[in-house]
C-alpha positions as CSV (number, residue, x, y, z in Angstrom):
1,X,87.1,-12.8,62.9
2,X,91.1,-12.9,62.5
3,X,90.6,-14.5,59.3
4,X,88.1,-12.0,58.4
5,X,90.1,-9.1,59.0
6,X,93.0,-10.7,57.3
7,X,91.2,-11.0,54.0
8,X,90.2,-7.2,54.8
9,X,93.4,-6.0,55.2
10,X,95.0,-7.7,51.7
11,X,91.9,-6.3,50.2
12,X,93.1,-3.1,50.5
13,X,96.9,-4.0,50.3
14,X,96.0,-5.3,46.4
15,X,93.9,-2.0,45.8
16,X,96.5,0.6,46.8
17,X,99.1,-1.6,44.6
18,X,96.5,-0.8,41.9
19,X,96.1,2.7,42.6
20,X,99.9,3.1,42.6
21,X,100.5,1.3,39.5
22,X,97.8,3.1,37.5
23,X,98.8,6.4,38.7
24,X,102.6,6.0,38.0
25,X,101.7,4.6,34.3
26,X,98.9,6.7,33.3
27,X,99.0,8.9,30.5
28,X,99.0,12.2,32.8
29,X,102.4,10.5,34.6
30,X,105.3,12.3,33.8
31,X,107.5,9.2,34.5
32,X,106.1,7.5,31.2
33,X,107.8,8.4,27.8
34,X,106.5,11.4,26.3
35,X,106.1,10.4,22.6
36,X,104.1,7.5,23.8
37,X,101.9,9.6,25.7
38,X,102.1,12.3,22.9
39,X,100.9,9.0,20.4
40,X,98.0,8.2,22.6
41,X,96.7,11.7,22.8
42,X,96.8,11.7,19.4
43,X,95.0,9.1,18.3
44,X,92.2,10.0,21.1
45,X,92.2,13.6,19.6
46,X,92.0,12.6,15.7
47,X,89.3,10.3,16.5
48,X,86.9,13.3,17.9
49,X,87.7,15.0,14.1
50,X,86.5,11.3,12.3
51,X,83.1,11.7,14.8
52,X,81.9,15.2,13.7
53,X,82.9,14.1,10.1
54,X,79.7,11.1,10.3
55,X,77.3,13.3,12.1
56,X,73.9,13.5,10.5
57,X,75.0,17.5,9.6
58,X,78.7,18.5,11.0
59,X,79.0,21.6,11.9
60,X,81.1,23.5,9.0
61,X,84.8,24.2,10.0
62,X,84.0,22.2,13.9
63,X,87.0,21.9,16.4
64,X,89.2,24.2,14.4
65,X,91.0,24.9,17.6
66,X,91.4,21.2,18.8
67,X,92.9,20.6,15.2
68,X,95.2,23.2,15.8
69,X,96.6,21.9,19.2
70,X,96.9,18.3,17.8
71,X,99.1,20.2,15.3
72,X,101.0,21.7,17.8
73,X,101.5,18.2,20.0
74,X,103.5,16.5,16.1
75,X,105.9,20.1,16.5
76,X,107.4,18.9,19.5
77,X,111.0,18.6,19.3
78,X,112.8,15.4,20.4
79,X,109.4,12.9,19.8
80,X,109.6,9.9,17.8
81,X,106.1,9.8,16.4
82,X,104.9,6.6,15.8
83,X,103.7,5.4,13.0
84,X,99.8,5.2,13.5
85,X,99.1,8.1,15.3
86,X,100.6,9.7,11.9
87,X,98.3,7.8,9.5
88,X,95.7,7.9,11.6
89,X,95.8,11.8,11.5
90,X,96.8,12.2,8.0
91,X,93.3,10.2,7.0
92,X,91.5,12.3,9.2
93,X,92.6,16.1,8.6
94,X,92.9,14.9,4.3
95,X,89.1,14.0,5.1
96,X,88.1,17.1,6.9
97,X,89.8,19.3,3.9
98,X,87.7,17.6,1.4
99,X,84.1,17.4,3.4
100,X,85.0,21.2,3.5
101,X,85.4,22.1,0.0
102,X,82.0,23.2,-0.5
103,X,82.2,25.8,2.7
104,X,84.0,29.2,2.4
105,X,87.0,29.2,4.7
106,X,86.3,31.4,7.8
107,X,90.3,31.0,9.4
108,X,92.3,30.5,6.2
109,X,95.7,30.9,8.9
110,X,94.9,27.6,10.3
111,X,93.0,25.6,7.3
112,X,96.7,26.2,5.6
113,X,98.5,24.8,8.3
114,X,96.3,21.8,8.0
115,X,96.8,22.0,4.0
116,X,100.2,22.2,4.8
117,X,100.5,19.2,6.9
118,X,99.0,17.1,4.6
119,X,100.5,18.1,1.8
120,X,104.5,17.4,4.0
121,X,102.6,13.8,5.2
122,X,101.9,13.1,1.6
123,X,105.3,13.8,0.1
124,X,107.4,11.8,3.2
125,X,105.6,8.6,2.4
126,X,103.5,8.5,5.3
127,X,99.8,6.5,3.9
128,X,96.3,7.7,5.4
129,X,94.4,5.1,7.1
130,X,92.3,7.7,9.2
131,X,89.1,9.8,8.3
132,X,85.8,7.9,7.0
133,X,85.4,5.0,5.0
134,X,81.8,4.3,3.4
135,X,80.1,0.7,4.3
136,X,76.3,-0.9,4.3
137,X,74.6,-1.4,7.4
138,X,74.5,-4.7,9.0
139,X,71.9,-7.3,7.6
140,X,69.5,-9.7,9.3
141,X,71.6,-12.5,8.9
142,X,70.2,-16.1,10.3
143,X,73.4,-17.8,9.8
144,X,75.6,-15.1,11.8
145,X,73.2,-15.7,14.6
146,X,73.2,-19.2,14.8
147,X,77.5,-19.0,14.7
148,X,77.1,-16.6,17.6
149,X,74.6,-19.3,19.6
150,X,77.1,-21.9,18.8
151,X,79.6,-20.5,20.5
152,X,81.2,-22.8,23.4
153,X,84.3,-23.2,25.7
154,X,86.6,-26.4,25.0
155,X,89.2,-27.5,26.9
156,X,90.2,-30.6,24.6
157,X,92.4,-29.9,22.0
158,X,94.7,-31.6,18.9
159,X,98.1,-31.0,20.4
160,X,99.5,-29.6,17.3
161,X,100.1,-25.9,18.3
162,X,98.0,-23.1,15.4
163,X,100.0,-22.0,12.6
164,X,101.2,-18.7,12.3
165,X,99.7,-17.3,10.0
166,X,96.5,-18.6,11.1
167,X,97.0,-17.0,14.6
168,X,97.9,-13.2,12.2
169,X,94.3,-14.1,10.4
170,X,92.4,-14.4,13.6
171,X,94.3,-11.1,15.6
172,X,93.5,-8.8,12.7
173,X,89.7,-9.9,13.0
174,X,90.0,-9.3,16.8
175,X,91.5,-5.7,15.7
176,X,87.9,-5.0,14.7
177,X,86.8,-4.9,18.3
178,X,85.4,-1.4,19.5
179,X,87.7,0.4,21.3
180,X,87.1,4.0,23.2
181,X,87.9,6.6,21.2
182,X,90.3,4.2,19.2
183,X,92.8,3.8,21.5
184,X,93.6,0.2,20.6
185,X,95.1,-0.5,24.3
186,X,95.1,-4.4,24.2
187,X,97.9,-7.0,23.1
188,X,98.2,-9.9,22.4
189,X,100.4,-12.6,23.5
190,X,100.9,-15.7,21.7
191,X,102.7,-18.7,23.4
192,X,103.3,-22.4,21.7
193,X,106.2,-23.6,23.8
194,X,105.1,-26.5,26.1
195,X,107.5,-25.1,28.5
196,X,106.5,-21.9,29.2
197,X,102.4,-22.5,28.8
198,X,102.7,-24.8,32.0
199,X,104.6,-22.1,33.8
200,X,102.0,-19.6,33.2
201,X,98.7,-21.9,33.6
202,X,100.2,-23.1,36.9
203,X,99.7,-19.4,37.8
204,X,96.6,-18.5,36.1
205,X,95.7,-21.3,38.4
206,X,92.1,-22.2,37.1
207,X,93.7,-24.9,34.3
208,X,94.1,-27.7,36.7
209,X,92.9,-31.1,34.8
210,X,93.8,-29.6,31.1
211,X,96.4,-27.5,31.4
212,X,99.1,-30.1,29.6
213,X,96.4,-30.7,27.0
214,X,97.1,-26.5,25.6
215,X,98.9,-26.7,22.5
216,X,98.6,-22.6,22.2
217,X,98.1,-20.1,24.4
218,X,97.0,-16.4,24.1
219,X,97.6,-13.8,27.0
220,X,95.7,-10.4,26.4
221,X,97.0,-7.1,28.2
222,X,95.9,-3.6,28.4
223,X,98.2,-0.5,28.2
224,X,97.6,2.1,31.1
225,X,99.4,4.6,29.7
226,X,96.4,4.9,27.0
227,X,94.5,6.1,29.9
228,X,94.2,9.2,32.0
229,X,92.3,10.6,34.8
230,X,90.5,8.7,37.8
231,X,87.6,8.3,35.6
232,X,89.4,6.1,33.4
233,X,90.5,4.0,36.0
234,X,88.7,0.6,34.9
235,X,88.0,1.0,31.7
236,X,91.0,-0.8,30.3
237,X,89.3,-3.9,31.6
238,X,86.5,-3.0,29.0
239,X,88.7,-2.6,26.2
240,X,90.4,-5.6,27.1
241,X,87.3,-7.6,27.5
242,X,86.0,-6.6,24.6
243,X,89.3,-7.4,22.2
244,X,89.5,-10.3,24.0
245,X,85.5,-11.3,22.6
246,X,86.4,-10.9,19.7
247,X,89.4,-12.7,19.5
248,X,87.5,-15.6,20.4
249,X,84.8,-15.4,17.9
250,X,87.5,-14.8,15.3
251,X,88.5,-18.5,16.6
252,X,85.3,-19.9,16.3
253,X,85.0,-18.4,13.1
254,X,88.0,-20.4,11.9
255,X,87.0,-23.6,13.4
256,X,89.4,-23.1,16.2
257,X,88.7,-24.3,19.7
258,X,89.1,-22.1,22.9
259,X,88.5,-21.6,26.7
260,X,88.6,-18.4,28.5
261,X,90.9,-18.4,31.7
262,X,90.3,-15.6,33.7
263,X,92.9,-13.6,35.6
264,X,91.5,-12.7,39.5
265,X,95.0,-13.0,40.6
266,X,97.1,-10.9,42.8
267,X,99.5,-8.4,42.1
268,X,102.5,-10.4,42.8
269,X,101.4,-13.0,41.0
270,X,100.8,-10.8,37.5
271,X,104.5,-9.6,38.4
272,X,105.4,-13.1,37.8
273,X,103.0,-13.6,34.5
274,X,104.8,-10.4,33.3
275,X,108.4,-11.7,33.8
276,X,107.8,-15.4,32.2
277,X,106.0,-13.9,29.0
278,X,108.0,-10.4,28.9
279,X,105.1,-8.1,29.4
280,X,106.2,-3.9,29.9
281,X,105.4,-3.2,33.6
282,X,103.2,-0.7,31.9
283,X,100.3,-2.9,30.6
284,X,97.7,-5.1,32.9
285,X,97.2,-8.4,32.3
286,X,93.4,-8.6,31.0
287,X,92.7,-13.0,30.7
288,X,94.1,-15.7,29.0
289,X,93.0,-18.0,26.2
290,X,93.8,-21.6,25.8
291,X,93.5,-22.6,22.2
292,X,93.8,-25.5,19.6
293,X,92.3,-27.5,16.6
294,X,89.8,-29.9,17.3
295,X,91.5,-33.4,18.5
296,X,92.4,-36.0,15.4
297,X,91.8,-38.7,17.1
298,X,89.8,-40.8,19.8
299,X,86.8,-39.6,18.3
300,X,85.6,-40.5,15.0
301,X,82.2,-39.2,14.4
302,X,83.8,-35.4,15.5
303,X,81.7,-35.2,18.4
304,X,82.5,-32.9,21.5
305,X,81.9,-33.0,24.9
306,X,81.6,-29.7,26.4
307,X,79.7,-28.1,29.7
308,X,76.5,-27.0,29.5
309,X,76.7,-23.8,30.5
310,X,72.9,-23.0,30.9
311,X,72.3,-19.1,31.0
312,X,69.8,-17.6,33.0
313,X,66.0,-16.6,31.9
314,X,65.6,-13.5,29.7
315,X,63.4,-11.7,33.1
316,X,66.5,-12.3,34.2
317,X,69.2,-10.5,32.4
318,X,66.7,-7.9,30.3
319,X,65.2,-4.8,32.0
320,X,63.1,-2.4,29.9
321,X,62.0,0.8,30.7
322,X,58.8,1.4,30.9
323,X,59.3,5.2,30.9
């Protein structure tokens, strides 16, 4: 029963550090910087603009007002604004002017301060990478499906640690994860000293038997500050999740091997994570991701020996309305 209640007690202990740390770093918390708030909200606010643009029939002229406040939030005096809040925005308002060509202008005060913004974005250099992009829909592809069935966990590896520029090709596919309302909260941390991989698997702590067999090692994090509001409490563990999928299909894309490691550890011990890999107090470590070629020798026919993994019945997992 003492035991019990001791488990009880740092229970709670661990969830109070939580509820501390998210409120002191969320993006309502006026002890975090303001432009990177500012950024966030940005970016959260432009991305509602791109959404009416690809509705079936937008509403002509829609969220006038909202444009006018994000407006408002790139006035602010003192505020470095970063770089892809700007682009982001430029894209977006450039691409609501045009979709509105057709429409006579009910509030010609505030479609020129749009125009107006724009045009000053255009002339300082800053390029457009928001607003909507045209694309085909996705096609019933046999081979994509069997590369997603083939996907496994190794935890043998060639102890050459992956290239650089090999590790940029596989992040910028794992950019193309879904993110809520494009905040693009993860990180990514990429490790290939011997030293300091074995300093952080011996606390990730589930490694034991191959940890001095990882030649590279990825550590994914999640920015609170992108997030605001009890609601959003958790859901940088979805983001993060999620970028962290599809960082590892981008591996197996590349013929790159790799095990998930997750992260159920406590708060002291993230604290330490944080200070060996030089994470901001401000992000949450998400998982890890050991990584590596395939081994070059001790097996000639290229053969792998990995677990099973069975995965439960379909009656299992799948549950369809019948309403």
């Amino acid at each position: 029963m003492v035991r019990r209640l001791i488990k009880l007690m740092q229970i709670l202990l661990e969830y109070l550090q939580d509820s501390w740390r998210f409120t002191y770093y969320n993006s309502h918390s006026p002890f975090q910087p303001r432009s990177k708030r500012i950024g966030y909200h940005t970016v959260i606010e432009t991305h509602t603009v791109e959404k009416g643009l690809v509705l079936p029939k937008p509403r002509p002229f829609f969220g006038l007002e909202k444009i006018s406040s994000i407006l408002k939030m790139q006035q602010i005096k003192g505020i470095e604004r970063a770089p892809f809040p700007r682009r982001m925005l430029l894209g977006a308002l450039a691409a609501y002017l045009e979709w509105h060509k057709k429409y006579p202008n009910p509030q010609p005060e505030i479609v020129e301060k749009i125009e107006k913004f724009v045009r000053e974005e255009n002339l300082s250099g800053v390029v457009a990478s928001g607003g909507v992009r045209n694309t085909c829909p996705p096609i019933n592809n046999l081979a994509a499906q069997e590369f997603l069935m083939s996907r496994f966990s190794s935890r043998v590896f060639d102890a050459e640690p992956l290239p650089t520029n090999l590790v940029e090709q596989i992040v910028l596919i794992a950019q193309q994860a879904p993110s809520q309302c494009n905040r693009q909260s993860s990180k990514v941390y990429h490790f290939f000293s011997k030293e300091i991989i074995m300093s952080l698997l011996d606390l990730q702590g589930g490694s034991k038997g191959f940890s001095d067999n990882v030649p590279t090692l990825f550590l994914i994090t999640s920015d609170i500050t992108a997030w605001g509001g009890a609601q959003q409490r958790h859901q940088l563990y979805v983001d993060g999740g999620l970028f962290s999928m599809q960082l590892m299909l981008a591996m197996h894309a590349f013929g790159v091997l790799n095990c998930p490691l997750n992260l159920a550890v406590s708060n002291s011990t993230e604290s330490a994570i944080k200070r060996i890999a030089n994470i901001p107090a401000s992000e949450r470590v998400i998982m890890m991701v050991a990584a590596g070629l395939p081994s070059r020798s001790g097996n000639e026919k290229g053969i792998l020996s990995v677990a099973a993994s069975p995965r439960r019945s379909l009656e299992e997992v799948l549950f369809t309305s019948r309403n």
